[in-house]
C-alpha positions in Angstrom: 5.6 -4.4 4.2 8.0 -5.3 6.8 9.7 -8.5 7.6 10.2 -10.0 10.6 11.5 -12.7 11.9 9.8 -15.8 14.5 11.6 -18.3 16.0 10.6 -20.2 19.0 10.1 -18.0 21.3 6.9 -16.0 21.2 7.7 -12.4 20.3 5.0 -9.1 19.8 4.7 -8.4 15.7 1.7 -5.8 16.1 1.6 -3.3 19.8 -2.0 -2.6 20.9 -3.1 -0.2 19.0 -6.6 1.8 19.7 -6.2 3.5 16.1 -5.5 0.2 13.6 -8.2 -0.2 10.8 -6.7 -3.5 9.8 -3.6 -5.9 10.0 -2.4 -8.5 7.4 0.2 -11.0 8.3 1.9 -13.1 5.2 4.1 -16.3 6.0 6.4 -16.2 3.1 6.4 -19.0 1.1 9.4 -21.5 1.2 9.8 -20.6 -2.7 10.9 -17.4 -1.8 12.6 -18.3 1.3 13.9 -21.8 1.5 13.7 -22.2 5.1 10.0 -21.2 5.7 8.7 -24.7 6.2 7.2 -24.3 9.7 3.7 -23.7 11.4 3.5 -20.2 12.8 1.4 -20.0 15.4 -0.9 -16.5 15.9 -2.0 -14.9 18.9 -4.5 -12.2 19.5 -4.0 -10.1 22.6 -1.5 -13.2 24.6 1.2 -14.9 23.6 0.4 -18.8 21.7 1.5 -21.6 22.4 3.8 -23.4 19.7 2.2 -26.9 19.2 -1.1 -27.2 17.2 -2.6 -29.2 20.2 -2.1 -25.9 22.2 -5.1 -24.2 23.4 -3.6 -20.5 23.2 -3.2 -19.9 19.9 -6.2 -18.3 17.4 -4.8 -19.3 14.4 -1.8 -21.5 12.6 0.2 -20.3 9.4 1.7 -23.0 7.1 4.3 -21.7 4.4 2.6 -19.6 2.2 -0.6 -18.5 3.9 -2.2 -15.5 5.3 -4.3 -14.2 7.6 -5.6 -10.8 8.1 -8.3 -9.1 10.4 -10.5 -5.6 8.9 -14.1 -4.5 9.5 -15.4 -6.6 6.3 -14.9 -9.9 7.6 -16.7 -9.7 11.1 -13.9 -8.8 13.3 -13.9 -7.5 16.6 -12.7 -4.5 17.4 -10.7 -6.2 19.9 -9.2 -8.8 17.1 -8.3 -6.1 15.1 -6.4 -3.3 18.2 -4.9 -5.6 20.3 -1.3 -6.7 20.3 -0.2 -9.6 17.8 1.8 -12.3 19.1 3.7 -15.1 17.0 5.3 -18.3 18.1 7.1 -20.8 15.5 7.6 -24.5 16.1 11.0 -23.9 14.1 13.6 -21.2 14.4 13.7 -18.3 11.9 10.4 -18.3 10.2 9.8 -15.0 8.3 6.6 -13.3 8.0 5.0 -10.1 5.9 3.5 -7.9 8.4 1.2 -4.4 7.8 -1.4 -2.6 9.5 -3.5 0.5 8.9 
């Protein structure tokens, strides 16, 4: 699974893709890596925003947690092919990323 790393400036973790199955995304927990004590913020298809009273975000990560999109769990196809932003209130977060 790569790593990569969020700071606060929204990057692109996943490209559109028409042929992904499924994505998982893993915020590392601050036992493993000290300096994971952030809120990541997650967007589908646009860059979020990086404060949780943003309206551009689809979901927030805390140290530790997961999110993850596949055909069990009622996605959309569009959830689960478009591009994957991320945003970090705080610099160097580090994330678990896959797809299939």
């Amino acid at each position: 699974m790569p790593r990569i790393v969020v700071g606060t400036t929204a990057v692109q973790i996943l490209r559109p893709n028409k042929g992904r199955k499924k994505w998982y995304i893993e915020f590392i927990p601050s036992s493993i890596i000290a300096g994971n004590t952030g809120l990541v913020f997650i967007g589908i298809g646009n860059p979020p925003g990086s404060a949780v009273t943003a309206t551009s975000y689809n979901e927030v990560l805390n140290s530790g947690s997961a999110t993850y999109r596949n055909p069990t769990v009622a996605s959309t196809e569009r959830e689960i092919q478009e591009a994957i932003w991320a945003i970090s209130d705080t610099a160097d977060q580090v994330l678990n990323v896959s797809e299939e």
